[in-house]
Each structure stands twice: as C-alpha cells, then as structure tokens.
C-alpha positions in Angstrom: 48.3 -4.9 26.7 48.0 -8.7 28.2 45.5 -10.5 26.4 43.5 -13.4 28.1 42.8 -16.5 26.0 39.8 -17.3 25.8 39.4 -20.9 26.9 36.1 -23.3 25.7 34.1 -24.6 28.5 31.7 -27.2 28.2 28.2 -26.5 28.5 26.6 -29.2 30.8 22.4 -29.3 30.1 20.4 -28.8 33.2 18.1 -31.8 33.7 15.0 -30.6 35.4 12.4 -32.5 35.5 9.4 -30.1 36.0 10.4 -27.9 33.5 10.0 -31.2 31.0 6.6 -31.3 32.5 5.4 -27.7 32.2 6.6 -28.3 28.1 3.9 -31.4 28.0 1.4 -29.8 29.8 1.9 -26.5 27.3 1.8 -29.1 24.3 -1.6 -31.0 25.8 -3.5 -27.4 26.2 -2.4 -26.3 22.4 -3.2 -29.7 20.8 -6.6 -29.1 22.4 -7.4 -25.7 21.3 -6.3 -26.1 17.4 -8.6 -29.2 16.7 -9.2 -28.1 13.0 -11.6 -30.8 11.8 -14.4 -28.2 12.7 -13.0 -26.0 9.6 -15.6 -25.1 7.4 -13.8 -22.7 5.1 -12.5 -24.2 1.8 -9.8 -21.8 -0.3 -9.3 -22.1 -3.8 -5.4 -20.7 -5.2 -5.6 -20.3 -8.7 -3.0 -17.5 -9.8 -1.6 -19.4 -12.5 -4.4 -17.6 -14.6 -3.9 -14.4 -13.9 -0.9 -14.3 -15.4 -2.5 -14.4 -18.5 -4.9 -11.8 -18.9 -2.6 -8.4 -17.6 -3.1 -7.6 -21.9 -6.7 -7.4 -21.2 -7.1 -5.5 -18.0 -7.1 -1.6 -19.4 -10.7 -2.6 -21.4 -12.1 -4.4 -18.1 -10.6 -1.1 -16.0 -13.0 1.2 -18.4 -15.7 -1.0 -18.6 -15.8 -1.1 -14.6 -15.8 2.8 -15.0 -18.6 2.5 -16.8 -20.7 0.4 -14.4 -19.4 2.5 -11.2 -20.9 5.8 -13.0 -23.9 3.9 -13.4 -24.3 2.4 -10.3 -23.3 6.3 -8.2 -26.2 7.5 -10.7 -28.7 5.0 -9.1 -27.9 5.5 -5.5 -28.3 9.1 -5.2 -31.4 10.2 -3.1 -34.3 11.9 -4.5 -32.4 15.3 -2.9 -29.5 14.7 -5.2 -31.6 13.7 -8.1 -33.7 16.9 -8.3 -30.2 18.9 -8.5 -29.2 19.2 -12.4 -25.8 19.5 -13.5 -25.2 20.7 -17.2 -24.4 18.1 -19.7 -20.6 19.5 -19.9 -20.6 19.7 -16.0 -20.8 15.9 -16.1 -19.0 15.3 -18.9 -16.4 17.0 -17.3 -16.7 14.9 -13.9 -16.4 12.1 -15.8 -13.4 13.4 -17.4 -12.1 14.4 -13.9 -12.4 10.7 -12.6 -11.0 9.0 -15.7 -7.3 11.6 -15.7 -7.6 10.7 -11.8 -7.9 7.0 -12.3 -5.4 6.6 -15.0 -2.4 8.2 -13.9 -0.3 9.1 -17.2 1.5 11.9 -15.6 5.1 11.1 -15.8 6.2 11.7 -12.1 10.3 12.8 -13.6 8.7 15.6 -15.7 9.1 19.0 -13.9 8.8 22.5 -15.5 10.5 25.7 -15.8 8.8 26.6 -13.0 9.8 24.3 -10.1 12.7 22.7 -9.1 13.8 19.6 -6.7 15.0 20.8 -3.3 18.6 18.6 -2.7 17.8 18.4 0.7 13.7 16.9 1.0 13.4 16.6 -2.3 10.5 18.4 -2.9 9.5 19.6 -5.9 8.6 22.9 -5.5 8.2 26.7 -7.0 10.7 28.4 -8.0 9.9 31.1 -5.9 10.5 28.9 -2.4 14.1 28.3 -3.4 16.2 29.9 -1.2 19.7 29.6 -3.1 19.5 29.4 -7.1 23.3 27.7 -6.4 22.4 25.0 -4.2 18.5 24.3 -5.0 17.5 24.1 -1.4 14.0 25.3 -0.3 13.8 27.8 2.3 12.2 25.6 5.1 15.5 23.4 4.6 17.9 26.5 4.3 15.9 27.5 8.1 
C-alpha cells in the first residue's frame, strides 16, 4: 500500500483577452435591457400590522362567511333560483360549509374502529388489517 503525496501546484490564471471582452459585451447588453426608470409599479410592505390583529381574525373569518353566502345567493341564474331547497336543506348547507371551513377535528384522534398501518401510515379499518400483531394493512403486507 504505497501512498503518493499529494503535492500543491500553483494555479497560473489564463489571460485571454477575448474572453475579457465577451464579459463586457455581456455586461453592455444586460445594463441595456434592465433600464428600470420606466417602472410604474409602487409596493407598499406593511406586515408590522398584521401582527396585531391574529386575536381578531375568527369574527372577520365568520363575518366573510356571511358575505360569501350572500354574494353565491346573488349570482345564481334564474334556473337555480326557481329550484327551492327546504329551510333545513339550507340550514344544513350552511352548516356543512362552516364544519368544512373550520377544521376542529383533532387529526391524532382515531377510534375503536381504525388503526394506523406501521408501514404507510394510513389510518384505516380495522377490517383492512392484515396482522392484528404488527398493524400493517393488507396492500403493505402484499
């Protein structure tokens, strides 16, 4: 097992004259092209206040709710408008799109009748489980 040193040689840089013109000309063309006094656009950062009002934005979700409903009630065509749903139909699809919107299922909870495959963690039915010992699903067992 000889092992060769490995010795340090200099690097010379390679002075080449076109390629120092090439760079200019490249600089020239992008200088041209990104002439920004012709921008229009003004942006305005303000995030410092938001910060302030996360305590206020579960009334402003509901009240926006409120106005969506209303404004999917004035678009419908006069097809949709002659159909009648029940009072407790819409009460109901309004109940619908609120649980959907809000989201207070606690994604950790699983019942008695699932369980978490160890191998895709899937939560799943009881009845796909292929081993009650190792909690594997049967497409994983496969």
């Amino acid at each position: 097992m000889a092992r060769k040193k490995a010795t340090k040689e200099k690097v010379s840089e390679v002075d080449d004259p076109t390629l120092d013109d090439d760079l200019d000309d490249d600089l020239d063309d992008v200088d041209e092209e990104d002439d920004l006094d012709d921008v229009d656009a003004v942006v305005d950062i303000d995030d410092d206040d938001d910060d302030d009002d996360d305590d206020d934005d579960d009334d402003d979700d509901d009240a926006d709710l409120g106005e969506l409903e209303e404004e999917e009630l004035q678009m419908l065509t006069a097809d949709e408008e002659s159909e009648t749903l029940l009072v407790d139909e819409k009460a109901e699809a309004a109940s619908i799109r609120r649980a959907e919107l809000a989201l207070d299922v606690d994604p950790e909870e699983v019942s008695s009748e699932e369980f978490v495959c160890q191998s895709c963690f899937l939560v799943l039915r009881r009845s796909q489980m292929a081993g009650p010992r190792k909690k594997i699903c049967r497409d994983c067992a496969a």
